[in-house]
Residue, then its C-alpha position, 0 to 999 in steps of 0.5 A: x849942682x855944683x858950679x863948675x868952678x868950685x874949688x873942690x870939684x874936680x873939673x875946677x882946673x878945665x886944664x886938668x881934667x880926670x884920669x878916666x878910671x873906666x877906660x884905663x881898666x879897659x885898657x890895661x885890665x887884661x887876662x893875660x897882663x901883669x896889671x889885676x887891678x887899678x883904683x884912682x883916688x881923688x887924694x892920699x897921702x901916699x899910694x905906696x903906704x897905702x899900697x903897701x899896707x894891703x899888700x899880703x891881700x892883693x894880686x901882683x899887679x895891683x895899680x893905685x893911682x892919685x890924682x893929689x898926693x898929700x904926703x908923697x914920699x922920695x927917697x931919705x923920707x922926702x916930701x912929694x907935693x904938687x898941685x891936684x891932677x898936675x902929675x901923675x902920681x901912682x905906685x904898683x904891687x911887684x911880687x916877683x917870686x921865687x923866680x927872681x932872687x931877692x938879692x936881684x929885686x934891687x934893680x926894680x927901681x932902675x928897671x922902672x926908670x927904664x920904663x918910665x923913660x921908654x914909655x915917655x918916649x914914645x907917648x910924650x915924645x922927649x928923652x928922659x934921662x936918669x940920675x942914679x938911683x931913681x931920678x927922672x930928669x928932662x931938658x928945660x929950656x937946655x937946662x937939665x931938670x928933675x921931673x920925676x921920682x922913684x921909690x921902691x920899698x918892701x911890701x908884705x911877705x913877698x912883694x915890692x911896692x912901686x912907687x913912681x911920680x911925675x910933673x905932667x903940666x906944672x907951671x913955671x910959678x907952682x914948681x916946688x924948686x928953682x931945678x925942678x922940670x914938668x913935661x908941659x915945660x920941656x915942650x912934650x907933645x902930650x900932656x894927656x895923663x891917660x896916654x901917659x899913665x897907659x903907656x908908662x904902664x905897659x912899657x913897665x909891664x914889658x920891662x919887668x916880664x923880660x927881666x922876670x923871665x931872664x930870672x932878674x939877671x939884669x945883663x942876659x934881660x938887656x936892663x944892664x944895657x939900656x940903664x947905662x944908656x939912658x943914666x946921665x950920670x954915668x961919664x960925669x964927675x959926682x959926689x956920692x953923699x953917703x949914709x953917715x954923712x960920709x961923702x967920695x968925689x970921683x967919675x961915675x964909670x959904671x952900674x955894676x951887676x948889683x945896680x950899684x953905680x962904680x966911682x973912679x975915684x980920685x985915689x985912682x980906687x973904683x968904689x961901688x956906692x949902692x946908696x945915697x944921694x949923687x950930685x952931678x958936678x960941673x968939671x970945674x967944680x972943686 
């Protein structure tokens, strides 16, 4: 029998128990539901290259989910690491049809960030803010911190693959940045993985089903709306760090019908960015 503190058991942290793949499934696994399939994995390097690489072979609505991710990407190829079962680390299979016009499924990013932060609120009970494009961000000790990430990238011939994480019970000394955030710090009052992942999941499921049957027309499908209500980096002076090494200051005003977020720049200029990396700036910062 292996000791319960042996380093490769899975019960080796008490803190940090399993997902129960058995009661996830019989929860989220339903006739009538977007979700057909769910696999927990022990460790990946990345659920969405792996995701995405089964793609053409598997149902809308496939789940695959990471108790450890050893080479989890973010956006410009950035590493994702955390400690085994500290978070919540999974991706999805979207494959939204000929329903939803493909120059639309650019919104299933921030889609999901509205998801995600709905559904936190309600199984978590904090306010998740979003930093354009796909930053999930959380209150610790007042200070605003990253949490979470998104990251959607094609998959297949006609899906998209989903991939989100997040910092559930990361400890002050194990976070991988000074400004990095974990629910467990900004006082959540759950931390149960399986409430988290099945209320992430069915708050996605709701979301995607609106916006899929308004044809991805994110005003008519109330995506535009909530975005904008939950985006913290609207009403903020930015710097936008685009491709190229270009880089335009100004205030963050909107998110256009695109997704893209619009700066008023300090040329008097409104620019729509749709890609790179946002600084939130304080108002004295030059």
């Amino acid at each position: 029998m292996t000791p319960p503190d042996a380093s490769d058991s899975r019960w080796s942290d008490l803190d940090r128990p399993p997902l129960n793949a058995t009661a996830l499934r019989r929860a989220l696994l339903r006739p009538d539901a977007l979700w057909t399939s769910l696999d927990v994995v022990t460790a990946t390097g990345s659920t969405n290259s792996d995701l995405a690489a089964k793609a053409d072979g598997l149902d809308e609505g496939a789940v695959l989910v990471a108790e450890e991710q050893t080479a989890g990407r973010g956006r410009l190829d950035r590493r994702w690491s955390a400690p085994a079962r500290s978070g919540l680390f999974f991706s999805v299979l979207l494959k939204p049809g000929a329903s939803v016009p493909v120059e639309r499924w650019g919104w299933l990013p921030l889609l999901t960030g509205v998801a995600v932060a709905k559904g936190l609120e309600r199984a978590a009970g904090v306010d998740t803010a979003l930093k354009w494009p796909n930053d999930l961000l959380l209150t610790v000790a007042g200070e605003e911190r990253k949490a979470g990430g998104i990251l959607a990238e094609r998959a297949g011939a006609d899906g998209v693959v989903v991939g989100i994480g997040l910092n559930v019970t990361l400890r002050a000394d194990e976070l991988p940045v000074p400004g990095a955030g974990s629910l467990a710090l900004a006082d959540a009052v759950s931390t149960d993985r399986d409430t988290l992942l099945r209320a992430v999941l069915r708050s996605l499921e709701q979301w995607y089903g609106t916006w899929r049957a308004a044809a991805g027309d994110p005003a008519a499908s109330g995506l535009q709306e909530a975005y904008a209500a939950a985006c913290a980096t609207l009403g903020r002076t930015v710097r936008a760090e685009l491709p190229g090494g270009q880089s335009v200051r100004g205030e963050a005003v909107a998110v256009d019908g695109d997704g893209r977020l619009v700066l008023a720049t300090e040329e008097g200029v409104q620019r729509p960015v749709a890609a790179g990396d946002i600084v939130h700036l304080r108002p004295d910062a030059p």
